[in-house]
PDB file of N, CA, C and O in Angstrom:
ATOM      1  N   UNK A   1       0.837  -1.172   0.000  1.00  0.00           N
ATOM      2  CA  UNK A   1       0.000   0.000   0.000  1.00  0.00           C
ATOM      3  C   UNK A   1       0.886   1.240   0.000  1.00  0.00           C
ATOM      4  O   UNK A   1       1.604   1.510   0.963  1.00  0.00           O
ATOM      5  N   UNK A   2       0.816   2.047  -1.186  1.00  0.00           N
ATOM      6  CA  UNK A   2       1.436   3.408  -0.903  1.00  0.00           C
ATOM      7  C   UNK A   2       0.479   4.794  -1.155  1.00  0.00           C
ATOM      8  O   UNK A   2      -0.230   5.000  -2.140  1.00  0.00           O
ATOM      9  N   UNK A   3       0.594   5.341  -0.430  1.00  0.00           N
ATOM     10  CA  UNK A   3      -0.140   6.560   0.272  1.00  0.00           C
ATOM     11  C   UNK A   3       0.700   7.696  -0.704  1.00  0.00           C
ATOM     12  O   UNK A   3       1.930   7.702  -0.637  1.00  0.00           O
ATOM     13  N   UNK A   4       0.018   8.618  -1.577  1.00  0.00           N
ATOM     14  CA  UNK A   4       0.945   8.978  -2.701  1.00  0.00           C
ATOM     15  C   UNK A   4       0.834  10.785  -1.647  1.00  0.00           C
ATOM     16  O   UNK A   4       1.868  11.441  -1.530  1.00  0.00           O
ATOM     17  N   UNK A   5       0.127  11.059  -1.316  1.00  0.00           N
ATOM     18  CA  UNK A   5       0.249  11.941  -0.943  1.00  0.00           C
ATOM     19  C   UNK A   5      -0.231  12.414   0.808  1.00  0.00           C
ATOM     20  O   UNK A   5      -1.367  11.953   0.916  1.00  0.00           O
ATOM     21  N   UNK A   6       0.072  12.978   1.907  1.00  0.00           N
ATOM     22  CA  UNK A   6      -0.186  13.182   3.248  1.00  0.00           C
ATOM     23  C   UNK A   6      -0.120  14.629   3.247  1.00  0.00           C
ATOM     24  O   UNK A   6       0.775  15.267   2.693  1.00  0.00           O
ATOM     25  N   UNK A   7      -1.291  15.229   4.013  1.00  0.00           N
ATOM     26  CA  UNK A   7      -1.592  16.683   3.924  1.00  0.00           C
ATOM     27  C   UNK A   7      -2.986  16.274   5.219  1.00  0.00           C
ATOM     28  O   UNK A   7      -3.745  15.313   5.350  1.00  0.00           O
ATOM     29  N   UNK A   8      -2.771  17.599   6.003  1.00  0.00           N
ATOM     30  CA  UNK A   8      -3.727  17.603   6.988  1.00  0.00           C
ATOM     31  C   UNK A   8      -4.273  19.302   6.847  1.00  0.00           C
ATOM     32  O   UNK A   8      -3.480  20.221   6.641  1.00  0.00           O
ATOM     33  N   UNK A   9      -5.417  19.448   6.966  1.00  0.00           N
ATOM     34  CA  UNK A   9      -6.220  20.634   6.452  1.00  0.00           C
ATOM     35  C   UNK A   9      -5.879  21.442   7.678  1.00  0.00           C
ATOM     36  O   UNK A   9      -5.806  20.947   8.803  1.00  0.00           O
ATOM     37  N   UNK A  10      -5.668  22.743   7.392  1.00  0.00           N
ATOM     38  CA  UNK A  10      -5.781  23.690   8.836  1.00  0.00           C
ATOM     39  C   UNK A  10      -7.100  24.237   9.371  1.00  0.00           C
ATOM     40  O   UNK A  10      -8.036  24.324   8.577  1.00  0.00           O
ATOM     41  N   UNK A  11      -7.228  24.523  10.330  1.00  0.00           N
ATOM     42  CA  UNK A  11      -8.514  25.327  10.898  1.00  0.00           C
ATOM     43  C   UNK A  11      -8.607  26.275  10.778  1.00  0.00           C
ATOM     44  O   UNK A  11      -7.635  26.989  11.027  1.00  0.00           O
ATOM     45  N   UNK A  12     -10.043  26.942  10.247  1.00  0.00           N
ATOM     46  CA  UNK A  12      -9.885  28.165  10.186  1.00  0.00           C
ATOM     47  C   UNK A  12     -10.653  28.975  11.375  1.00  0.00           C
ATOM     48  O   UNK A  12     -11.729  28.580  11.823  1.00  0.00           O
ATOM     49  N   UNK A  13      -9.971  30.182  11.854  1.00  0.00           N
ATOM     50  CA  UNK A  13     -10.333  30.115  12.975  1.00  0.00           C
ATOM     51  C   UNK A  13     -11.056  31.342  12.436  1.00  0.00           C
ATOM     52  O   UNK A  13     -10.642  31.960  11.455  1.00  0.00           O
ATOM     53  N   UNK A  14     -12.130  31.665  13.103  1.00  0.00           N
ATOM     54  CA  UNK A  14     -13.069  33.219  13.737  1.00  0.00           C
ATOM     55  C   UNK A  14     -12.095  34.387  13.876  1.00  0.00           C
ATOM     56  O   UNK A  14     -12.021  34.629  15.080  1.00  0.00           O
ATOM     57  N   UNK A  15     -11.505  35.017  13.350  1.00  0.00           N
ATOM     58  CA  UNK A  15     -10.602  36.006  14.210  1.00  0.00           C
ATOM     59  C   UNK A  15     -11.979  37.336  14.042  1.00  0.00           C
ATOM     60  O   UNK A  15     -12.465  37.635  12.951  1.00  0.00           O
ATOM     61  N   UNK A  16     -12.363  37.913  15.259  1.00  0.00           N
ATOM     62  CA  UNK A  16     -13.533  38.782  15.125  1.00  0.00           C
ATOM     63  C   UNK A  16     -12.608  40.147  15.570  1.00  0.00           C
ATOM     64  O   UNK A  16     -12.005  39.850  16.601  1.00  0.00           O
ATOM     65  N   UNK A  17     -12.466  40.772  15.380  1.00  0.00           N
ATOM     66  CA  UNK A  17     -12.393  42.367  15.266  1.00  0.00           C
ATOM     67  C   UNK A  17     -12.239  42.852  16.995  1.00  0.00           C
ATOM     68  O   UNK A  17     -13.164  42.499  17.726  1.00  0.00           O
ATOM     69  N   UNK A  18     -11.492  43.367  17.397  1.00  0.00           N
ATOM     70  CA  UNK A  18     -11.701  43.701  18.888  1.00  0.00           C
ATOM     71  C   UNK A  18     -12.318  45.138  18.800  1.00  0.00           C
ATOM     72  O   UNK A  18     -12.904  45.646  19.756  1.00  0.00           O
ATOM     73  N   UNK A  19     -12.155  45.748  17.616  1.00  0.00           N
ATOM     74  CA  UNK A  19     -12.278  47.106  17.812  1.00  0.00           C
ATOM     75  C   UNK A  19     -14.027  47.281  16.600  1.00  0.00           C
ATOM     76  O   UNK A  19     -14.233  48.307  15.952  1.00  0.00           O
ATOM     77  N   UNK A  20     -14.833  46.277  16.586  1.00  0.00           N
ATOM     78  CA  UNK A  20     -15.627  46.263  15.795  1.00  0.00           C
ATOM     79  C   UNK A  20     -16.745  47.530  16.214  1.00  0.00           C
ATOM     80  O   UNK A  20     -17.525  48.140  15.484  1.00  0.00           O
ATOM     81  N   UNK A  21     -16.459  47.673  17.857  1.00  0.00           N
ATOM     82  CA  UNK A  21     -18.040  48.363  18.301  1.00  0.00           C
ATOM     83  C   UNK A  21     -17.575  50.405  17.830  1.00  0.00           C
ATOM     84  O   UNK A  21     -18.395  51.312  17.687  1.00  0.00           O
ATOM     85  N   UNK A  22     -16.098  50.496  17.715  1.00  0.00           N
ATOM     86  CA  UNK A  22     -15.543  51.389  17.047  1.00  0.00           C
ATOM     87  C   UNK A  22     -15.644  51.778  16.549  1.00  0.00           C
ATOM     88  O   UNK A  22     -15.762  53.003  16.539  1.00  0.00           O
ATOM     89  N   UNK A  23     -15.688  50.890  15.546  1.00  0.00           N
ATOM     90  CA  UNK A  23     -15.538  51.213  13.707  1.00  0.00           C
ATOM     91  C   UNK A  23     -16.960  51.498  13.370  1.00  0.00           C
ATOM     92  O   UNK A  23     -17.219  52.195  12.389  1.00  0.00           O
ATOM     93  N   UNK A  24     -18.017  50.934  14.223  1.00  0.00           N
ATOM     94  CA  UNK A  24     -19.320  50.947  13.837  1.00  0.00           C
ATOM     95  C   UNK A  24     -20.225  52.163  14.759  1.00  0.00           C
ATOM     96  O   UNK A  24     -21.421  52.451  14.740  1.00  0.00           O
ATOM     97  N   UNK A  25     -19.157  52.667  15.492  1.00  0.00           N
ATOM     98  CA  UNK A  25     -19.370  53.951  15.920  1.00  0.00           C
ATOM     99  C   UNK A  25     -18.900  54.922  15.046  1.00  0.00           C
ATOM    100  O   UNK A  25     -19.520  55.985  15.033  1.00  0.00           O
ATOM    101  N   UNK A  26     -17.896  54.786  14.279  1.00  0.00           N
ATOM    102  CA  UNK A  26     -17.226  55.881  13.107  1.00  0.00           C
ATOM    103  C   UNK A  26     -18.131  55.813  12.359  1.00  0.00           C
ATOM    104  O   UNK A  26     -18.669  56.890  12.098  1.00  0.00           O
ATOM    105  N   UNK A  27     -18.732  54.470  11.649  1.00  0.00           N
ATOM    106  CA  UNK A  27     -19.376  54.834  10.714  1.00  0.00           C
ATOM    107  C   UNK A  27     -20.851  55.153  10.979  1.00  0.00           C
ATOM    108  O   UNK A  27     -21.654  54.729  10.149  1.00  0.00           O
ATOM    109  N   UNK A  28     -21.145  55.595  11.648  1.00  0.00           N
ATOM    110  CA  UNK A  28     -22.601  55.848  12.295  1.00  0.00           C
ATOM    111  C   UNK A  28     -22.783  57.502  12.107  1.00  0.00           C
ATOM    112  O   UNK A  28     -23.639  58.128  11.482  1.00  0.00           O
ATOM    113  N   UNK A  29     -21.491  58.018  12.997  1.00  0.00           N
ATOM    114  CA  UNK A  29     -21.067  59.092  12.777  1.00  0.00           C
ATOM    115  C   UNK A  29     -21.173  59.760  11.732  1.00  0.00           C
ATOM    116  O   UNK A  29     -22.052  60.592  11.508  1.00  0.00           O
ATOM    117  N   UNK A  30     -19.723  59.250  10.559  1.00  0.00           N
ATOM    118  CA  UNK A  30     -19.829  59.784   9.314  1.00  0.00           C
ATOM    119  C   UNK A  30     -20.999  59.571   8.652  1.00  0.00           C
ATOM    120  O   UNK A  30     -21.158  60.438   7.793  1.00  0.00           O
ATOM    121  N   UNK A  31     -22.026  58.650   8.701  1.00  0.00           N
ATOM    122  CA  UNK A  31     -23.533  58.367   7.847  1.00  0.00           C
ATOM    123  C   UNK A  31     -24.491  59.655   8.244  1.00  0.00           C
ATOM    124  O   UNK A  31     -25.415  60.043   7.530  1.00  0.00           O
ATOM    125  N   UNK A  32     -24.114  60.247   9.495  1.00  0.00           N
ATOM    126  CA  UNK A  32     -25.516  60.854  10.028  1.00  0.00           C
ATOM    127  C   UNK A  32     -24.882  62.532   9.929  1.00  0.00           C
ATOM    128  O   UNK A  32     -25.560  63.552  10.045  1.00  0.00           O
ATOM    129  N   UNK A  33     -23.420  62.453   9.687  1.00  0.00           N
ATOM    130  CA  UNK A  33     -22.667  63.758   9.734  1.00  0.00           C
ATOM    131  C   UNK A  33     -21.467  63.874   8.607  1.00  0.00           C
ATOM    132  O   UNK A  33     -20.903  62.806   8.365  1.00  0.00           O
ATOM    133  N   UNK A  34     -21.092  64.819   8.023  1.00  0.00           N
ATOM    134  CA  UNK A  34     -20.002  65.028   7.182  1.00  0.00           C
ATOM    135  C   UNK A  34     -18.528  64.170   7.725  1.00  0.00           C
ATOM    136  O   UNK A  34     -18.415  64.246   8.948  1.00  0.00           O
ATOM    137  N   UNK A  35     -17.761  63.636   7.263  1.00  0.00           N
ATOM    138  CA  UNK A  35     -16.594  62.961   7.290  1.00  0.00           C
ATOM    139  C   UNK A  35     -15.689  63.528   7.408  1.00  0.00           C
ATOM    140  O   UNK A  35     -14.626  62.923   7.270  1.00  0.00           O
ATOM    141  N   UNK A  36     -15.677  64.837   7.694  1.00  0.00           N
ATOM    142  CA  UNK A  36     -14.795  66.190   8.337  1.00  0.00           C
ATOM    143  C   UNK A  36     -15.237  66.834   9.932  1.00  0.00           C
ATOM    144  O   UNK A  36     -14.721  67.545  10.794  1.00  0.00           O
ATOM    145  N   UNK A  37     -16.520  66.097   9.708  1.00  0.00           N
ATOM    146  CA  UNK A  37     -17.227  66.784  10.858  1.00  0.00           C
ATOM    147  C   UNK A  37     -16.953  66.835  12.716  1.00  0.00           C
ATOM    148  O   UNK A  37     -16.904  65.878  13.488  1.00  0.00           O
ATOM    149  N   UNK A  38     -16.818  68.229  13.002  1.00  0.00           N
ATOM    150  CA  UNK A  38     -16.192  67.953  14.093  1.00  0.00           C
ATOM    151  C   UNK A  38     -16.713  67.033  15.567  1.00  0.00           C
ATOM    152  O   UNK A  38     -16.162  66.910  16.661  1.00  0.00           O
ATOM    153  N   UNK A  39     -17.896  66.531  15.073  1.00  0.00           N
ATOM    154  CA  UNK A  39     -18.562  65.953  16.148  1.00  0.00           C
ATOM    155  C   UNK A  39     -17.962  64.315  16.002  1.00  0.00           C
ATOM    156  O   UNK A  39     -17.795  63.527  16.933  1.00  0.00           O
ATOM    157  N   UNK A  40     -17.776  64.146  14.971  1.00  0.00           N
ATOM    158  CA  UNK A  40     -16.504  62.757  15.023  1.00  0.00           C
ATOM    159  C   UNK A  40     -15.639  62.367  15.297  1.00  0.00           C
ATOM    160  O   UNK A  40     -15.294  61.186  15.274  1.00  0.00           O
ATOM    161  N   UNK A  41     -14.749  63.802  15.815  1.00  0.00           N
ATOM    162  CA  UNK A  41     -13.247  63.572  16.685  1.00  0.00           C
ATOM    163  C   UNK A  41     -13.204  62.922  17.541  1.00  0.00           C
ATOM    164  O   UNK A  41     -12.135  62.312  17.587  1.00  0.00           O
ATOM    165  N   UNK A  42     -14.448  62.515  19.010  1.00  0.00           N
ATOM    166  CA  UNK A  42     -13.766  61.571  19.708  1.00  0.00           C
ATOM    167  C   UNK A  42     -14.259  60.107  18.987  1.00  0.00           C
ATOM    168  O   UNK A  42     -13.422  59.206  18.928  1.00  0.00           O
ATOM    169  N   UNK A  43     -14.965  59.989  18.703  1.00  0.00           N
ATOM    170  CA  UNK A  43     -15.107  58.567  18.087  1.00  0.00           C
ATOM    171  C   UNK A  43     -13.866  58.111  17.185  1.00  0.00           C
ATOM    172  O   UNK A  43     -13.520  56.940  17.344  1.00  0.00           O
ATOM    173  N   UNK A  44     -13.194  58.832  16.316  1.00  0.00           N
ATOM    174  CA  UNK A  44     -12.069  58.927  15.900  1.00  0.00           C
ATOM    175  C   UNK A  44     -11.110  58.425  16.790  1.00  0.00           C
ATOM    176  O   UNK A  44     -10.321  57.483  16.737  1.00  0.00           O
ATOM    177  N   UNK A  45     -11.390  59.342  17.677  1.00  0.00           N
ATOM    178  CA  UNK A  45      -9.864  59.261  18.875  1.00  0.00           C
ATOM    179  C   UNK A  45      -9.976  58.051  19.449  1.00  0.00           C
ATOM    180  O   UNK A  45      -8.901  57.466  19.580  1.00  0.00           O
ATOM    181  N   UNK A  46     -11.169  57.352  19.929  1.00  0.00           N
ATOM    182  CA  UNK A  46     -11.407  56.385  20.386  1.00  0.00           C
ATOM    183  C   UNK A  46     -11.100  54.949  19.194  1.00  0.00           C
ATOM    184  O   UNK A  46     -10.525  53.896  19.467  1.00  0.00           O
ATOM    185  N   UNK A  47     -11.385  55.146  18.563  1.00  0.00           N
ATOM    186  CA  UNK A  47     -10.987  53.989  17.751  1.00  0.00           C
ATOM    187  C   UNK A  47      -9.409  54.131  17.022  1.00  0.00           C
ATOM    188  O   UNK A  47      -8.929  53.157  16.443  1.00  0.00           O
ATOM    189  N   UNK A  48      -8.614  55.531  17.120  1.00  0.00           N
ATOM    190  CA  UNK A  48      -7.034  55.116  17.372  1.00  0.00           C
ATOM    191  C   UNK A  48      -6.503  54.348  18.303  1.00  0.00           C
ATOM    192  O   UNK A  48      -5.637  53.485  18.159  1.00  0.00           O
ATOM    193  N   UNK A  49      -7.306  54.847  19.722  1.00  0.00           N
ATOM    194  CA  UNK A  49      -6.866  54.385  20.850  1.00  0.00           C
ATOM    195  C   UNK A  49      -6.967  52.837  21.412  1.00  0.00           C
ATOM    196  O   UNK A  49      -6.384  52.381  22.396  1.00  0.00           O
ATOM    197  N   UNK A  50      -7.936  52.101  20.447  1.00  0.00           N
ATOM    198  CA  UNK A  50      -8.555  50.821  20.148  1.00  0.00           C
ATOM    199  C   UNK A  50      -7.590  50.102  19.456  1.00  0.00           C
ATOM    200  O   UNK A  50      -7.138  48.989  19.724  1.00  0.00           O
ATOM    201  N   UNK A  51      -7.200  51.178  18.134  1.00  0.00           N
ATOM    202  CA  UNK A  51      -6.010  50.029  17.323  1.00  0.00           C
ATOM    203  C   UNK A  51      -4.706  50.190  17.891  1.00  0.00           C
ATOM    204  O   UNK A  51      -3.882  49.438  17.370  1.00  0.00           O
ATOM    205  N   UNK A  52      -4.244  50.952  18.820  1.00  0.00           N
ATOM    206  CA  UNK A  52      -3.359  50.620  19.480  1.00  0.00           C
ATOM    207  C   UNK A  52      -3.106  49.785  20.544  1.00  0.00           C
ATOM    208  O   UNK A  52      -2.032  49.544  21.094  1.00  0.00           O
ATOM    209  N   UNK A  53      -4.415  49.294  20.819  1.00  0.00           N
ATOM    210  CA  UNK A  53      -4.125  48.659  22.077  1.00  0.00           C
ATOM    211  C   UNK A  53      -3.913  47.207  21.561  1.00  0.00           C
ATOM    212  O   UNK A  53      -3.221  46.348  22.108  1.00  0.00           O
ATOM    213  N   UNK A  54      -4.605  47.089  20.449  1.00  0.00           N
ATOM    214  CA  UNK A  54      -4.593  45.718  19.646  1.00  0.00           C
ATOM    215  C   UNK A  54      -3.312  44.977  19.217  1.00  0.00           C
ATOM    216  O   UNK A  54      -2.729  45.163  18.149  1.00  0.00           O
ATOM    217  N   UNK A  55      -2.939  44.096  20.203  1.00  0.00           N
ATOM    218  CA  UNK A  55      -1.897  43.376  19.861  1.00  0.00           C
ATOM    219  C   UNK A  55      -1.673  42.604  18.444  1.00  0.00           C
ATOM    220  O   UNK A  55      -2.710  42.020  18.130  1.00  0.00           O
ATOM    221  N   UNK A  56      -0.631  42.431  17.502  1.00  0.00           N
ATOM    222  CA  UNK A  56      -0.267  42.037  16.582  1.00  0.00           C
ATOM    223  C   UNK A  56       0.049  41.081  16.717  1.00  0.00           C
ATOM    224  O   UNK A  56       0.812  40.829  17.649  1.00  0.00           O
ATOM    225  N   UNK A  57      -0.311  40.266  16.002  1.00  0.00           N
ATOM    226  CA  UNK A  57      -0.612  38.559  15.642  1.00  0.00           C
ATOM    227  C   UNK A  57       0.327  38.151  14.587  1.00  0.00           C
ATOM    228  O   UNK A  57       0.178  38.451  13.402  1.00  0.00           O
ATOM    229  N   UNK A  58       1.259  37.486  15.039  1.00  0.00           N
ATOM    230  CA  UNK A  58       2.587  36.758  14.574  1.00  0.00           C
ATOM    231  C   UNK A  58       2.239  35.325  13.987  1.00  0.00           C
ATOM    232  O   UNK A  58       2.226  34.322  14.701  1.00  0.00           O
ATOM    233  N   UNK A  59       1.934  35.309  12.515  1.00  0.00           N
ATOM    234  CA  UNK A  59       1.245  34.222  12.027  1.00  0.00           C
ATOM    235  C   UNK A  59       2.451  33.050  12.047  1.00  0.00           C
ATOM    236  O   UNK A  59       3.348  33.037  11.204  1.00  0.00           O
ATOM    237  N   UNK A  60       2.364  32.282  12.897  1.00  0.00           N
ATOM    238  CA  UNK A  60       3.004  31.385  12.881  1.00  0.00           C
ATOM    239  C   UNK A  60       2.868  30.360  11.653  1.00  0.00           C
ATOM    240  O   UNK A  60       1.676  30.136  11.443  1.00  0.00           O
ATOM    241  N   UNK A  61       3.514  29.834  10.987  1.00  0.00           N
ATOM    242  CA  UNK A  61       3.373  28.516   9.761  1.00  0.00           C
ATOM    243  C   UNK A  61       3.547  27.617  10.446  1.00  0.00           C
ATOM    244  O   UNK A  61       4.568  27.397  11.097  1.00  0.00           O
ATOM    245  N   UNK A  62       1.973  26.562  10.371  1.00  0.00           N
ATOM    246  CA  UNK A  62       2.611  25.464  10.582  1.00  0.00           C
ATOM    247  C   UNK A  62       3.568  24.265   9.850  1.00  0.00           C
ATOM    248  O   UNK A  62       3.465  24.348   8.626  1.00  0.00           O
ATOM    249  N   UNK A  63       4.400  23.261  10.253  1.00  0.00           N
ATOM    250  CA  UNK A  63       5.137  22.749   9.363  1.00  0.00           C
ATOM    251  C   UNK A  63       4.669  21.012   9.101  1.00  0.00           C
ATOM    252  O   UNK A  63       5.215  20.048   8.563  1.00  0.00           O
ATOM    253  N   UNK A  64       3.589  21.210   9.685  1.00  0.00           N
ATOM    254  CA  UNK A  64       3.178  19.463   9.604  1.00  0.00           C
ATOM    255  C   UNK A  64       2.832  18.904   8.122  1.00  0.00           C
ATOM    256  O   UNK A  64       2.718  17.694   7.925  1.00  0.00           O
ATOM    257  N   UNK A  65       2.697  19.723   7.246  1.00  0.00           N
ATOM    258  CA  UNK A  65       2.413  19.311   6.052  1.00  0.00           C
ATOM    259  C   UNK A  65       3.641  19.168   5.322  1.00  0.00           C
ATOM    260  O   UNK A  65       3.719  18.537   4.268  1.00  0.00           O
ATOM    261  N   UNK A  66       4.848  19.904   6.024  1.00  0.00           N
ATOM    262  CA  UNK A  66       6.425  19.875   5.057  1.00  0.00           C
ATOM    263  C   UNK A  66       6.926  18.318   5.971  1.00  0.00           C
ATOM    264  O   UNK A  66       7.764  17.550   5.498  1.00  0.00           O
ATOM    265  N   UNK A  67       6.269  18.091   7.248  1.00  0.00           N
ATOM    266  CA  UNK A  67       7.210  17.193   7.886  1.00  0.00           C
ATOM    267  C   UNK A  67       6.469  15.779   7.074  1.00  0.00           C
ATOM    268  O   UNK A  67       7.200  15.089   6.362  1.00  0.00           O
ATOM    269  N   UNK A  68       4.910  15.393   7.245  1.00  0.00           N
ATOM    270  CA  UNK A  68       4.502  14.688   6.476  1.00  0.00           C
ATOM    271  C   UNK A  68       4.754  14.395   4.992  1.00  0.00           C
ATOM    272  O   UNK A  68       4.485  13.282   4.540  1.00  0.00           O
ATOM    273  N   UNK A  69       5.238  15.319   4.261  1.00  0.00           N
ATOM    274  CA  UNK A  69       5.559  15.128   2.850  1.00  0.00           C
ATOM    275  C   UNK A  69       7.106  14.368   3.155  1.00  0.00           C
ATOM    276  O   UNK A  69       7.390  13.412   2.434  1.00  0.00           O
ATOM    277  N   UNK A  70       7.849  14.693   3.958  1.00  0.00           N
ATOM    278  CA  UNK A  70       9.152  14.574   4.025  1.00  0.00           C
ATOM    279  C   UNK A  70       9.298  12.881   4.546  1.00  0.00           C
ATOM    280  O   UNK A  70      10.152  12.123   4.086  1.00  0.00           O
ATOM    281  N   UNK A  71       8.210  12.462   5.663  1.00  0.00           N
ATOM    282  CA  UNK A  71       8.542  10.867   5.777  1.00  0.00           C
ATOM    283  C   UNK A  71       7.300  10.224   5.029  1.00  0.00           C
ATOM    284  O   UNK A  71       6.674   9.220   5.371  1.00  0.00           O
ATOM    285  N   UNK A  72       7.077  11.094   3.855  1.00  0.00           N
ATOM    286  CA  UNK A  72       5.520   9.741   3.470  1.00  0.00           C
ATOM    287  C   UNK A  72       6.666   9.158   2.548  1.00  0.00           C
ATOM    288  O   UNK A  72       6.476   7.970   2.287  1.00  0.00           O
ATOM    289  N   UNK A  73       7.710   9.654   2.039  1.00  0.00           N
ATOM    290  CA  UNK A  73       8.871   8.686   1.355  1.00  0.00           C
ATOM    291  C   UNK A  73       8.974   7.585   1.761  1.00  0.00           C
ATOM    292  O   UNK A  73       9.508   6.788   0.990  1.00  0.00           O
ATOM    293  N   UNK A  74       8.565   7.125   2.977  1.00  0.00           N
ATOM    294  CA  UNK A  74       9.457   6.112   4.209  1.00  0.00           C
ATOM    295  C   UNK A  74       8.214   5.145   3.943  1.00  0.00           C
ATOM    296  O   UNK A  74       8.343   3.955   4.227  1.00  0.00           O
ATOM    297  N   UNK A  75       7.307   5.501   3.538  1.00  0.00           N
ATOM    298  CA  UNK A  75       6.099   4.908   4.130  1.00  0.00           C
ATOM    299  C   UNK A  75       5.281   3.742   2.519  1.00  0.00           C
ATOM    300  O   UNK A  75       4.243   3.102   2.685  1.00  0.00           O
TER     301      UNK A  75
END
């Protein structure tokens, strides 16, 4: 029996927005007021202050599909 090819599917995960209730405060804003308008500055400010707090996500690769290709030789 030979197994011509080994591959395992990844998960895809949910990644949801931390700063979603933000953004949907900006755009509420700009819909009901000009996109210059000064009544948008703190909602603005607030959703800088949102993407800064948001930690950056270091996409790790997984390697199980290079290690499986590498001993399905063996197999």
């Amino acid at each position: 029996m030979k197994i011509k090819k080994l591959m395992v599917r990844s998960r895809k995960l949910d990644h949801k927005s931390p700063c979603t209730p933000e953004i949907a405060a900006l755009l509420t804003c700009w819909a009901t007021s000009s996109v210059d308008s000064p009544s948008c500055v703190q909602t603005v400010q607030a959703l800088t202050e949102c993407m800064r707090k948001v930690p950056k996500n270091s996409k790790h690769a997984t390697t199980i599909n290079y290690h499986l290709a590498r001993l399905g030789k063996f197999l």
